[in-house]
N, C-alpha and C positions, 0 to 999 in steps of 0.2 A: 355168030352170036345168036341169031335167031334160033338156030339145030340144035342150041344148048337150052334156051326156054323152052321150048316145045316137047322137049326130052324129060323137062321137071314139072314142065303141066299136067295135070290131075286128069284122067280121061272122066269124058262124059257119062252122066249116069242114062243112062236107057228107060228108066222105068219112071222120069219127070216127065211129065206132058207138059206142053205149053201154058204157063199161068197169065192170066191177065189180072189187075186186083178187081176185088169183089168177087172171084169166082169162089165157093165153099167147096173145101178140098176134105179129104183125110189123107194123113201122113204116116205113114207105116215106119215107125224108126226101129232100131236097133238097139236095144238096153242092153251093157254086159253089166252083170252083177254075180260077182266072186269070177266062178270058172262057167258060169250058165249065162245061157242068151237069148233074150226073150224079145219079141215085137210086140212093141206100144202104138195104141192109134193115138192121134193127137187131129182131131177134127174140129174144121172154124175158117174163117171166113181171110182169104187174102188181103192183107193191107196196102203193102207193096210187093214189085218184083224190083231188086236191083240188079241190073246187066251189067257186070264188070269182069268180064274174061273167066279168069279160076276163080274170083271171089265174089261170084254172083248168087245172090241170098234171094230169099224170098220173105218173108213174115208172116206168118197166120198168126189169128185172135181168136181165142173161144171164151163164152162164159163160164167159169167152173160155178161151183156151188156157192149159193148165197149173192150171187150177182157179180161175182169177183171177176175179173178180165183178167186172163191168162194172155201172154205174147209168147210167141218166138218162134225167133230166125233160127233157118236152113240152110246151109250150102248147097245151092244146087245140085255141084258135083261128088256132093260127100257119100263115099259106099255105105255109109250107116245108115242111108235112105233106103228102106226096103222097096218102095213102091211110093207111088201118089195117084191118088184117083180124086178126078172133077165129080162132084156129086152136082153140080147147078152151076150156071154161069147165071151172074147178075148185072142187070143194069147198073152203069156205075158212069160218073160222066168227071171223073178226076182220076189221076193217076196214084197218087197217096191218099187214101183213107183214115187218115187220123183221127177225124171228125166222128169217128165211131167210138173211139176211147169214150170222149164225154156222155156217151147214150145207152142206157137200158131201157129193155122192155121193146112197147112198138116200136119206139123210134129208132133203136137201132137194126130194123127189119130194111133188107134189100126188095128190090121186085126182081121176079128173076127176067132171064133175057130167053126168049123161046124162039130162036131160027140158029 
């Protein structure tokens, strides 16, 4: 039974690095649009990571314009992930950051973590 999960799981993508939240990432996705295929950055700050086998996501938040809070979730293992790169690891002393939803401006500024 096991030979037959493991045969349908989704292999790992290579190009995730270890996320913790609070780290500010950029996400390199995959857009098809018609028969063309372009990479989008999607850059912003980890909310969470959930670890659940093939269906382990992540969350980033960024500000778009006018103050507006953008979310979303990534499959970790999903090939439409070009790439992620850590730009900053941040102090952060929770494991969900929700508490950032409600905050613009300074307040929703991290310090970052330097070692």
């Amino acid at each position: 039974m096991s030979d037959i999960l493991t045969a349908v799981e989704a292999p790992v993508n290579p190009n995730i690095p270890e996320l913790r939240a609070g780290d500010t990432v950029s996400v390199h996705v995959k857009i098809k649009e018609g028969t063309r295929e372009r990479i989008q950055e999607f850059k912003g700050t980890v909310l969470y990571v959930k670890n659940n086998g093939t269906n382990s996501t992540f969350t980033v938040r960024r500000m778009a314009s006018n103050g507006i809070g953008v979310e979303r979730s990534f499959l970790t293992r999903s090939p439409r992930i070009d790439k992620v790169v850590v730009e900053r690891h941040n102090v952060v002393r929770r494991a969900r950051l929700y508490f950032l939803r409600g905050r613009t401006g300074k307040s929703a500024r991290l310090k970052q973590k330097f070692s």
